[in-house]
Structures are given as structure tokens and as C-alpha cells.
C-alpha positions as CSV (number, residue, x, y, z in Angstrom):
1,X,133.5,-97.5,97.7
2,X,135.1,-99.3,94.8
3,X,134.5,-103.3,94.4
4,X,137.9,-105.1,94.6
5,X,139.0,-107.1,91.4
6,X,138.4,-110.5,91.8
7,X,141.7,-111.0,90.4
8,X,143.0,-109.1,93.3
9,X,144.3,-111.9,95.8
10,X,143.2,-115.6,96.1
11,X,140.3,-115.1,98.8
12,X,138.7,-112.7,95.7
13,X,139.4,-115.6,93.1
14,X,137.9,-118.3,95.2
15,X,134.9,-116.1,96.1
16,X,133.4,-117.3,92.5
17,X,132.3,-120.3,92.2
18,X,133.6,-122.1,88.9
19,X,137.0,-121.2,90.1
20,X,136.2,-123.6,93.2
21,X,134.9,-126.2,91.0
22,X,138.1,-125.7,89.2
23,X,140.5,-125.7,92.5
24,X,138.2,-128.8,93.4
25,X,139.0,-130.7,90.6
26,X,142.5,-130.5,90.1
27,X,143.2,-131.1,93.5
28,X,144.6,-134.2,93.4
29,X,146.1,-134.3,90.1
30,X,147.5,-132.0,86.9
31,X,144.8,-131.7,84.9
32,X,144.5,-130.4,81.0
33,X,142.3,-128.1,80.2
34,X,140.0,-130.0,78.0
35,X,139.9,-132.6,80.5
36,X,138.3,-129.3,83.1
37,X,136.1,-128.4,79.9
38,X,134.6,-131.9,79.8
39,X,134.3,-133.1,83.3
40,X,132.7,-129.5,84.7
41,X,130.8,-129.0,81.7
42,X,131.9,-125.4,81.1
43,X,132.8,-123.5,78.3
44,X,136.4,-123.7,76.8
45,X,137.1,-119.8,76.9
46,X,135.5,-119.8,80.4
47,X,137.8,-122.0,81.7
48,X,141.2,-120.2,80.3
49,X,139.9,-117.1,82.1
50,X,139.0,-118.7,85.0
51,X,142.7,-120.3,85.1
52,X,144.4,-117.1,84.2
53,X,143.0,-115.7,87.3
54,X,143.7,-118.8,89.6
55,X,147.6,-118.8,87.7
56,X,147.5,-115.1,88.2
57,X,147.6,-114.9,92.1
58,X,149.3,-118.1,92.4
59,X,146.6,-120.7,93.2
60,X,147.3,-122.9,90.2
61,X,150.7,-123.9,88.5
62,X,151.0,-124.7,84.6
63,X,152.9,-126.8,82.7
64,X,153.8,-126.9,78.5
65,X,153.0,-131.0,77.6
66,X,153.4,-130.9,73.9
67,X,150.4,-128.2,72.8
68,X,148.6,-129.1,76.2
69,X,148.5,-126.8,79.1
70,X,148.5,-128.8,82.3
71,X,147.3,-127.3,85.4
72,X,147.6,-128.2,89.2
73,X,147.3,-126.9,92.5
74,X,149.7,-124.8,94.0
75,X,149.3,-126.4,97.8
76,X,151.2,-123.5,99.6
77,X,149.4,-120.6,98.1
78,X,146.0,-122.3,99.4
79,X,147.3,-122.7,102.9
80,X,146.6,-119.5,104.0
81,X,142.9,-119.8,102.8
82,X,142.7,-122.8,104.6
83,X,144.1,-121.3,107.9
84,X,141.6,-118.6,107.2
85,X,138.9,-120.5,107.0
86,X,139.4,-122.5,109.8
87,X,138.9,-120.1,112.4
88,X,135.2,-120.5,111.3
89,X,135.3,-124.2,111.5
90,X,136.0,-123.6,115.1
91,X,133.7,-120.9,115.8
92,X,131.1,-123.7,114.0
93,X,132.0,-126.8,116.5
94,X,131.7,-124.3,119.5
95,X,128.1,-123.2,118.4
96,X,127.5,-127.0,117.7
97,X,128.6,-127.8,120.9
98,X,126.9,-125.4,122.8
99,X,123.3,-126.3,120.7
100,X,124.4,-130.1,122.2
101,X,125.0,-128.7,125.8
102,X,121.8,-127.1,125.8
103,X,119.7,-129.4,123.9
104,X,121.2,-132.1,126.7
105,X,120.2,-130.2,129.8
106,X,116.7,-129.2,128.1
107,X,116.0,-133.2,127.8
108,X,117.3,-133.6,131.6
109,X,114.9,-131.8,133.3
């Protein structure tokens, strides 16, 4: 069975880690790209392919600024990841809970 592309859909792109760094970092404001280089200490031409791929299935915007490129978010393309991944979260408090249940009634008797 073939690998799918990580420039497939967003929950590929996010599966690499520099792209989350990236997502991470311009998540509450536009951001250039030398200003991504800089503060995540990666490489320039690592960068512009990691935000061709997040601009590619939608989980960044950019902007023109004069020669810069500014990036951002794109909010409602992440929603879906974050419904996703939030049917763990609750699978995680249940387990939690139930490791507090048990851990409770083990000290009671």
C-alpha cells in the first residue's frame, strides 16, 4: 500500500512536526517569513516548503506586503482538526477519570 502525500489534506501536513511549530507560531498573528526563519531557527528554503504545503491545503493564508510574504492562520480550515482531535481529549479525561475512581476506592479500603 502506497504512503499518502503529506501534502495530501491538513491531518497529513500537521503530522510533521516543523509544520506545527509553524501553525504554532503564527497562531496569533501574520507573521513574515523571515520572522518564522529567525524565531524557529530553521532554514529559509525549509520554511517556504513547509508553508507551500500548509498554503496548499488551506491551513495558512498569505499576503503580498511590499516584497514580504505574510502568513497567518486560516482558523476555519483548522476546526475540523480540532474537532478531530478532541474526541481523544475525551476518551483521555474518561481514562483519567476512571485511574481517579479506582485509585480512590483502592485508598478506601
Amino acid at each position: 500500500m502506497s504512503r499518502v502525500a503529506t501534502t495530501a489534506d491538513a491531518f497529513n501536513a500537521v503530522g510533521e512536526p516543523s509544520r506545527r511549530d509553524i501553525l504554532n507560531y503564527l497562531v496569533l498573528q501574520e507573521r513574515a517569513v523571515g520572522e518564522i526563519v529567525s524565531t524557529l531557527r530553521l532554514g529559509q528554503p525549509s520554511v517556504s516548503k513547509h508553508l507551500r504545503v500548509l498554503r496548499d491545503v488551506g491551513l495558512v493564508h498569505v499576503r503580498r506586503d511590499g516584497r514580504r510574504m505574510m502568513y497567518r492562520t486560516n482558523a476555519e480550515a483548522i476546526k475540523p482538526l480540532h474537532e478531530w482531535t478532541g474526541t481523544f481529549e475525551r476518551y483521555w479525561k474518561q481514562q483519567l477519570h476512571r485511574i481517579k475512581d479506582r485509585a480512590e476506592s483502592e485508598t478506601g479500603k
